[in-house]
C-alpha positions as CSV (number, residue, x, y, z in Angstrom):
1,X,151.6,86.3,61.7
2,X,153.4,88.2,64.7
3,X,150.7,90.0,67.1
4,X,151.4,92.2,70.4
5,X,149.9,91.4,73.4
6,X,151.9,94.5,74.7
7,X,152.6,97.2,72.5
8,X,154.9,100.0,74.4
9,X,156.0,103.5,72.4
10,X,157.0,103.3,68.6
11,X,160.6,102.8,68.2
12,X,160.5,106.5,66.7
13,X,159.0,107.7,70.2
14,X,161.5,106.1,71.9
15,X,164.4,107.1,70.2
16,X,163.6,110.8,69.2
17,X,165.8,112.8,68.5
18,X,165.9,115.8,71.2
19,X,166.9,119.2,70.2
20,X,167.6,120.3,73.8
21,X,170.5,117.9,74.3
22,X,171.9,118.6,71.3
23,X,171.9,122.5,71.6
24,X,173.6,121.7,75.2
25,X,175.4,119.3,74.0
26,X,177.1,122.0,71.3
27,X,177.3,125.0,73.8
28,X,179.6,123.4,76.5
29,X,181.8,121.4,73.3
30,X,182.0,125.0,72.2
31,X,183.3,126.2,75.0
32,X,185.3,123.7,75.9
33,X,187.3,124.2,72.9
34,X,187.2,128.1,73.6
35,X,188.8,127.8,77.3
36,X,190.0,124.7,77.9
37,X,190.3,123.5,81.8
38,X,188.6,126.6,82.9
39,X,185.4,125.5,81.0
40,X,186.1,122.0,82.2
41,X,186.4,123.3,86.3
42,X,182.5,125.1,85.5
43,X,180.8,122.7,84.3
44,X,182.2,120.0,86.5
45,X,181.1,122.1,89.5
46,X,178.2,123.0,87.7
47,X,176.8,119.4,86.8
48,X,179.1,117.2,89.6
49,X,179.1,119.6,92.3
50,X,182.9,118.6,92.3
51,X,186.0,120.6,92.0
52,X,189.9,119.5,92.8
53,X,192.9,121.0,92.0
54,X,193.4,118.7,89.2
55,X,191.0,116.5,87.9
56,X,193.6,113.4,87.5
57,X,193.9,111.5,90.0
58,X,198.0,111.1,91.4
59,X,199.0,107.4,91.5
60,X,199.2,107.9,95.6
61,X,195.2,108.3,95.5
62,X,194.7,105.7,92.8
63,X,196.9,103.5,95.6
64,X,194.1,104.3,98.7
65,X,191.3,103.9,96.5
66,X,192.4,100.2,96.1
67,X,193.5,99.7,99.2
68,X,190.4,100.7,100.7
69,X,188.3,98.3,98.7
70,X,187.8,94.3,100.6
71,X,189.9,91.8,99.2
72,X,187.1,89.8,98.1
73,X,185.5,93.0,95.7
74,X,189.4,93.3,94.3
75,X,189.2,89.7,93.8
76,X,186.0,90.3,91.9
77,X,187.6,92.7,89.5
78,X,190.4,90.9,89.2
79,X,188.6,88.0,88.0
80,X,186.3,89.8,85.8
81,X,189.0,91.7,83.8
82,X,190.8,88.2,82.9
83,X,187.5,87.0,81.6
84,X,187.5,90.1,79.0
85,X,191.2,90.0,78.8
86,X,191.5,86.6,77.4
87,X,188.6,86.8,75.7
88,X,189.9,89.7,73.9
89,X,193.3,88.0,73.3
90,X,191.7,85.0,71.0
91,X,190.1,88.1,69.1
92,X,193.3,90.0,68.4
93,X,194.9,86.1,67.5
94,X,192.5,86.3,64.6
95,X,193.8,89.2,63.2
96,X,196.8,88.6,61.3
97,X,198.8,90.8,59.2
98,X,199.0,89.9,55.3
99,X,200.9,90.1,52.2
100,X,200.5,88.7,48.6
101,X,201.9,88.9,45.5
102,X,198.9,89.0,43.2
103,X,200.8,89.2,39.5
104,X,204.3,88.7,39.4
105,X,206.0,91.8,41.0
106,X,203.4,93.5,42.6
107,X,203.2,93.3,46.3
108,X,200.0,94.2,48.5
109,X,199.7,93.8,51.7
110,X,198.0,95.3,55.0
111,X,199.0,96.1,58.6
112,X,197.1,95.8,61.8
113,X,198.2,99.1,63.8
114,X,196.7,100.1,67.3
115,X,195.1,103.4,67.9
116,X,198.0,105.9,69.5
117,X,195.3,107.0,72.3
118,X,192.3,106.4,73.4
119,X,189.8,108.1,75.7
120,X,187.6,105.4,77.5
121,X,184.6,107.0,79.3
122,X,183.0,105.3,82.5
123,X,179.5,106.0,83.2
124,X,178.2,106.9,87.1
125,X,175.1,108.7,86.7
126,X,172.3,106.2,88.3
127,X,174.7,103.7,88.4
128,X,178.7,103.4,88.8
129,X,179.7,101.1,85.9
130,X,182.5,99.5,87.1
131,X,182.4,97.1,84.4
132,X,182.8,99.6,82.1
133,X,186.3,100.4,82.7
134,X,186.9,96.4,82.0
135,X,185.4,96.5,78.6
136,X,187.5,99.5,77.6
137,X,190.8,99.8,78.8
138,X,191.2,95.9,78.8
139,X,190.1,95.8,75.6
140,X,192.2,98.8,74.4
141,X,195.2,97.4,75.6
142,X,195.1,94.3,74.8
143,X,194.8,95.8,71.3
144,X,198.0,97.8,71.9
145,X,197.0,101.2,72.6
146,X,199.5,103.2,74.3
147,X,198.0,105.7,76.0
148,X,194.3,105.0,77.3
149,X,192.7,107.9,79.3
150,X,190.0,106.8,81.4
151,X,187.4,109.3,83.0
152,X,184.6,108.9,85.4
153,X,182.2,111.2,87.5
154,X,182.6,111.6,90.9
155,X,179.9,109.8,93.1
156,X,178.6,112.0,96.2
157,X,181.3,114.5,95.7
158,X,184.7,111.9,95.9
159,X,186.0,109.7,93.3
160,X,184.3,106.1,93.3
161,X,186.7,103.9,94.7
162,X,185.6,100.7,93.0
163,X,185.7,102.2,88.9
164,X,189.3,103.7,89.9
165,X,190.5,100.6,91.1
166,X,189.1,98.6,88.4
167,X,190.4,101.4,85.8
168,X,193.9,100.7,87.3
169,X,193.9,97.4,87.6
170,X,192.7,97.4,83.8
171,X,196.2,99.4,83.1
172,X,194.3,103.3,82.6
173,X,197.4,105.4,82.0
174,X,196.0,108.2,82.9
175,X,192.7,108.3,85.5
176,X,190.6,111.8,85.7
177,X,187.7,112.2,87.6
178,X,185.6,114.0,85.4
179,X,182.2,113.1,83.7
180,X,180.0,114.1,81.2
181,X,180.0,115.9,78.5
182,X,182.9,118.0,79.6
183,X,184.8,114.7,79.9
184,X,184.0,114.0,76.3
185,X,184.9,117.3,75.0
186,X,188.4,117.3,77.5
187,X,189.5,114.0,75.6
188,X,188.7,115.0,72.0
189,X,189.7,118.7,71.9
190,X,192.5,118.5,74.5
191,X,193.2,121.1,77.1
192,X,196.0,122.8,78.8
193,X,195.7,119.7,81.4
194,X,195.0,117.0,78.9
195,X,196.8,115.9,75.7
196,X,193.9,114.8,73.1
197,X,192.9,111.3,72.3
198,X,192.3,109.9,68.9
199,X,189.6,107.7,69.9
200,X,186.8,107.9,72.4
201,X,185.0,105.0,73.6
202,X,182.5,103.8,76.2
203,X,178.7,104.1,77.6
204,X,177.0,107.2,79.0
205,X,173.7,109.3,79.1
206,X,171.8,110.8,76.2
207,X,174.5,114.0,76.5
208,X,177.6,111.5,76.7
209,X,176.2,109.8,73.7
210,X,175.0,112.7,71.2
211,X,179.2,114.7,72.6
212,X,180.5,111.8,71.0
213,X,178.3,112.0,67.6
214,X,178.9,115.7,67.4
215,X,183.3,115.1,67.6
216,X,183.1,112.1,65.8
217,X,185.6,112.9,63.0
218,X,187.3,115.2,65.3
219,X,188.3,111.6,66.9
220,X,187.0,107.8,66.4
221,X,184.2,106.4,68.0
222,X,183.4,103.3,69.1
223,X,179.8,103.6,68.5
224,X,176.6,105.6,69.1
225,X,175.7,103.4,72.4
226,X,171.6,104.7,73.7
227,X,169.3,103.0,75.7
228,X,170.1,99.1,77.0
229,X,168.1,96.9,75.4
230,X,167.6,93.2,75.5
231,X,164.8,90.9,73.4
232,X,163.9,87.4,74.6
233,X,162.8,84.8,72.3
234,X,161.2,82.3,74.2
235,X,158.7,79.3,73.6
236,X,156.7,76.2,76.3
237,X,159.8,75.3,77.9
238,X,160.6,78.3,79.4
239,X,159.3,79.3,82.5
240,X,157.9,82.9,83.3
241,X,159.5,83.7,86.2
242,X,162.9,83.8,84.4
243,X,162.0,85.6,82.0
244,X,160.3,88.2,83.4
245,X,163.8,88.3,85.8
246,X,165.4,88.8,82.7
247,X,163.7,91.4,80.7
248,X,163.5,93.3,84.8
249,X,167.0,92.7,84.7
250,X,167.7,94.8,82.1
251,X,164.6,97.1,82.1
252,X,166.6,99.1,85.3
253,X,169.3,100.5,83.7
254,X,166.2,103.6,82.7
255,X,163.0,104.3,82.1
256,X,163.8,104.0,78.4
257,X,164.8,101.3,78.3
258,X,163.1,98.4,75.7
259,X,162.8,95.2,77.0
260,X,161.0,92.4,74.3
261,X,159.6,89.1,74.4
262,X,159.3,87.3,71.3
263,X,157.3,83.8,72.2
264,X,155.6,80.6,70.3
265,X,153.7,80.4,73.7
266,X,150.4,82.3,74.4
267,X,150.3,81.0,77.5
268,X,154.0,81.7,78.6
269,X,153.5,85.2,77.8
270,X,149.8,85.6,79.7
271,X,152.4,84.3,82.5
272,X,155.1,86.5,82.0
273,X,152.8,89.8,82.3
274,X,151.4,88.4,85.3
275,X,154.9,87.8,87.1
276,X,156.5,90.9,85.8
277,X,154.0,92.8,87.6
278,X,154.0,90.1,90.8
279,X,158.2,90.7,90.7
280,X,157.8,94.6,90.9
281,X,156.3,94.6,93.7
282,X,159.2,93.6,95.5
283,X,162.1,94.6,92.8
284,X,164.1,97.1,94.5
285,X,164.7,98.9,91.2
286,X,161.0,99.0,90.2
287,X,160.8,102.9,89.9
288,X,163.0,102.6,86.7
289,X,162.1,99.2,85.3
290,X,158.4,99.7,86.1
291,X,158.4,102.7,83.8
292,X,160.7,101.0,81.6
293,X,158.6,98.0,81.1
294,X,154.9,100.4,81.3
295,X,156.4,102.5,78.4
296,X,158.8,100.4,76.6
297,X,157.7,96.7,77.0
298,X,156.9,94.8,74.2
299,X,155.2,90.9,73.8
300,X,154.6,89.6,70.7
301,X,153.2,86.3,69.6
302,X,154.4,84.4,66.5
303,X,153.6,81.1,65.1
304,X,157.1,79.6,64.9
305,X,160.8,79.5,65.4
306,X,161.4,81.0,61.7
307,X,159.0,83.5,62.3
308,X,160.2,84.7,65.7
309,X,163.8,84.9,63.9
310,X,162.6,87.2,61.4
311,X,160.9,89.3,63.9
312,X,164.1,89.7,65.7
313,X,166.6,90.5,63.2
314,X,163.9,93.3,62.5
315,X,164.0,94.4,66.0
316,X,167.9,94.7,65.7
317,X,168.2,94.4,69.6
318,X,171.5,94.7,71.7
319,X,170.7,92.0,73.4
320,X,168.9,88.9,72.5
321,X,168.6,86.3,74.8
322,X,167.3,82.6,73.3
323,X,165.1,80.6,75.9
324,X,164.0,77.5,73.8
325,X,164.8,73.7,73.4
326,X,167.0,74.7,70.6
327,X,168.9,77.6,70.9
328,X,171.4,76.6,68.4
329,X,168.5,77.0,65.7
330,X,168.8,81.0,66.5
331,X,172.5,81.1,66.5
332,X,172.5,79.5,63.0
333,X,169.7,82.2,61.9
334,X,170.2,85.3,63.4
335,X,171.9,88.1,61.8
336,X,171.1,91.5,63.3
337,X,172.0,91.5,67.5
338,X,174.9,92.8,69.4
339,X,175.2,89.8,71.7
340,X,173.7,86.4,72.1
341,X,173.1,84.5,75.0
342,X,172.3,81.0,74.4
343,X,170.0,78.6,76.6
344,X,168.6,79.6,80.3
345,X,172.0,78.5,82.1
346,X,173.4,82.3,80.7
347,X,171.8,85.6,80.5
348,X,172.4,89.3,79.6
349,X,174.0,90.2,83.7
350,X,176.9,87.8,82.6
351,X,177.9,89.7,79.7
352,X,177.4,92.8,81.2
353,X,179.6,92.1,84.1
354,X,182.1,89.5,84.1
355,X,181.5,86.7,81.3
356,X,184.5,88.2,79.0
357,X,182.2,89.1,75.9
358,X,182.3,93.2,75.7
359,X,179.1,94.8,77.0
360,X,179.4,98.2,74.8
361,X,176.8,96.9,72.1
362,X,175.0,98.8,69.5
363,X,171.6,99.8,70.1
364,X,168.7,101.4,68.2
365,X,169.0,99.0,65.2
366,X,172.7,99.7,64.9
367,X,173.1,95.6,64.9
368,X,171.9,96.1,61.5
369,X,175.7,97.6,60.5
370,X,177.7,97.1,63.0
371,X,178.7,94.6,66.1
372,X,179.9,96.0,69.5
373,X,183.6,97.2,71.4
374,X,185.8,94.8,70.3
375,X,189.9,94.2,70.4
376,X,189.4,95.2,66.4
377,X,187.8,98.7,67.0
378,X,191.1,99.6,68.1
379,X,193.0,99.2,65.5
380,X,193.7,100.5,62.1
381,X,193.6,98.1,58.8
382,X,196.0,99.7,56.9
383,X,197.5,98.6,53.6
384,X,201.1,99.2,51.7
385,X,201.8,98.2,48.2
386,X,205.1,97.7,46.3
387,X,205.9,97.3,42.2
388,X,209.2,95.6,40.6
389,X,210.3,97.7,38.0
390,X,208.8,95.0,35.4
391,X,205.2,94.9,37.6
392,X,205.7,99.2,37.5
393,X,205.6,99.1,33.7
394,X,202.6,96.6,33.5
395,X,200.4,98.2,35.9
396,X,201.5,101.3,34.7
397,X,200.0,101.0,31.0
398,X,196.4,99.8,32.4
399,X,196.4,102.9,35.1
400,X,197.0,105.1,31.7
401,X,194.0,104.1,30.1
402,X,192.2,103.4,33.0
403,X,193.0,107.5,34.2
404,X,192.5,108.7,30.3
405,X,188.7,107.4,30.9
406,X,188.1,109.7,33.4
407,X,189.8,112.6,32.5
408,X,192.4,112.6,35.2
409,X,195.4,114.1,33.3
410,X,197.3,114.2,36.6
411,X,196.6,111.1,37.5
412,X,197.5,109.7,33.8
413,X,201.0,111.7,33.9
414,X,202.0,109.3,37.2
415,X,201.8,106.7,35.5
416,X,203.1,107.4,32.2
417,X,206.1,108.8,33.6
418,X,206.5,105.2,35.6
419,X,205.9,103.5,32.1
420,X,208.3,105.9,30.3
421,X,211.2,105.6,33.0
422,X,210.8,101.7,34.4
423,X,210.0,100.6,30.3
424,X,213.0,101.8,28.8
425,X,215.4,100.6,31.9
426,X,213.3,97.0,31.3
427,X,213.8,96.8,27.8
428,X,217.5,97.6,28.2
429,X,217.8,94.9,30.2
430,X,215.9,92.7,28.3
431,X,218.3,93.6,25.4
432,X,221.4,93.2,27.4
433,X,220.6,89.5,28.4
């Protein structure tokens, strides 16, 4: 049976719902869609302490900020975006379009169709996540989007050089600098300075996050993305310092942040409490993944592999990172985690930043339902069908009944008419030959 040697706050603590950010969040959508860019140029003056004569950036700008970057950090980028590029390209190989006759004259078929435009939103609030802007707009247009709007904050009053350079080199047609939950709002609604999107993806705060739940169905979303989490499952062969880098590692992105180890190894975990707090002492981030790690640490003990993988897919975690002698065991057993990251030789900074795997994951259980950003979120799965005159008058007679059952005359008169008009043309042709 599982027991915690470190409990942090309940799951429901952590993830409360908080009516302040929702009521904000709703006042500035609001008003966004009451005024447009002039609501925009408040709040982004307001919140940013940033104001421009237009909020996207000219192509001549979007040149300096690259230009101004080393070689070796456009390099970086460069390499980073072929990772989730080609990566992304074996996913959208996978999806092929179909068609099948399934009785003789009746055709069904489906169509894989890329999102028209798509808003892709790059955080900067503690952290510019220049990564970001690989996971979306690579990812969008590899899928075949063909407009992708990117927007990020301004850092210390000027556009950060590093995500504008990586949101053009990831092929952004359009580059604002603009953040929060004005951004969001500017992208779904539209304004007098920006066409809408149909489709607004990407990372942000607790007020980026709940702006996209209160539009979604006003425009896609990716999905609800909250707090990074990660959960190691570890047993006697690993070795504490790594794992206390790891869950660290992850623990910085903010103080609410949940960071879990799952272990067959009393001792390992007695080990890992005593290093986390050795590594803190030093961590240059230890503000935020101290408090993470006081409040929202978790260790829990289990008797064996089977049981640690049960206790896992119950957690649901974003990130699960396997540290054991056989991590293929987990692979085969898991079924609820956004990403996996097998064996010690990988670990969650990879996928966040460069490995190709997309880093927008679901959180707060979410990898119960759903998997991350993926080439396949952008696009549609649409279907088409088609009937032979013969197939018409077939199906026809079985909708009939089928509609009669439920009462829907409407319904029933389509296909009558269908049966009336196709039958007698069929059985005049049946007579003729």
């Amino acid at each position: 049976m599982a027991r915690y040697l470190k409990r942090g706050r309940s799951a429901a603590e952590i993830r409360s719902s908080d009516d302040e950010v929702r009521a904000t969040v709703a006042a500035i959508i609001a008003d966004v869609r009451a005024r447009g860019d002039a609501a925009v140029r408040d709040y982004a003056q307001r919140f940013d302490h940033w104001s421009a004569p237009t909020f996207r950036l000219p192509q001549s700008e979007i040149d300096q900020c690259v230009e101004s970057l080393p070689r070796q950090t456009i390099d970086d980028i460069i390499f980073a975006q072929a990772q989730v590029r080609r990566f992304a390209q074996a996913q959208r190989a996978t999806l092929g379009d179909c068609e099948i006759e399934t009785i003789p004259g009746v055709t069904l078929g489906h169509r894989n169709i890329p999102i028209g435009a798509v808003g892709c939103y790059v955080p900067g609030g503690r952290y510019p996540l220049v990564a970001s802007a690989h996971m979306s707009v690579v990812t969008a247009k590899v899928a075949g989007v063909s407009r992708v709007v990117a927007c990020a904050p301004p850092t210390r009053g000027r556009p950060h050089t590093a995500t504008v350079a990586a949101m053009a080199l990831a092929g952004a047609d359009e580059i604002h600098v603009l953040g929060g939950v004005q951004a969001i709002a500017a992208m779904a609604l539209g304004t007098e300075s920006m066409s809408a999107v149909d489709m607004l993806v990407g990372p942000g705060n607790a007020y980026v996050a709940e702006a996209k739940l209160q539009l979604f169905g006003k425009v896609g979303i990716d999905l609800r993305a909250g707090p990074t989490e990660v959960l190691i499952i570890a047993d006697d062969s690993a070795d504490a310092e790594m794992v206390a880098t790891d869950l660290l590692g992850q623990a910085e992105h903010g103080p609410n942040s949940p960071a879990i180890l799952i272990t067959t190894s009393e001792a390992l975990a007695r080990a890992t409490l005593t290093e986390i707090e050795r590594q803190l002492m030093t961590l240059a981030t230890a503000d935020v993944a101290g408090a993470a790690w006081r409040d929202c640490g978790q260790v829990i003990i289990v008797d064996s592999p089977t049981e640690a993988a049960v206790e896992a897919d119950a957690i649901a975690s974003e990130h699960v990172q396997v540290l054991t002698r056989d991590p293929d065991f987990f692979l085969e057993r898991l079924r609820n985690y956004g990403a996996l990251f097998l064996g010690p030789e990988t670990n969650v900074a990879f996928g966040d930043k460069v490995i190709g795997t997309n880093h927008t994951l679901p959180t707060g259980q979410a990898a119960r339902y759903t998997g991350g950003l993926w080439v396949g979120k952008f696009l549609k799965t649409v279907t088409y069908q088609r009937c032979t005159p013969e197939a018409s008058v077939v199906i026809g007679a079985y909708c009939s009944r089928l509609c009669a059952l439920e009462g829907f005359a409407g319904h029933q008169a389509q296909a009558d008419l269908r049966v009336a008009r196709y039958g007698a043309g069929v059985s005049a042709a049946a007579a003729r030959s």
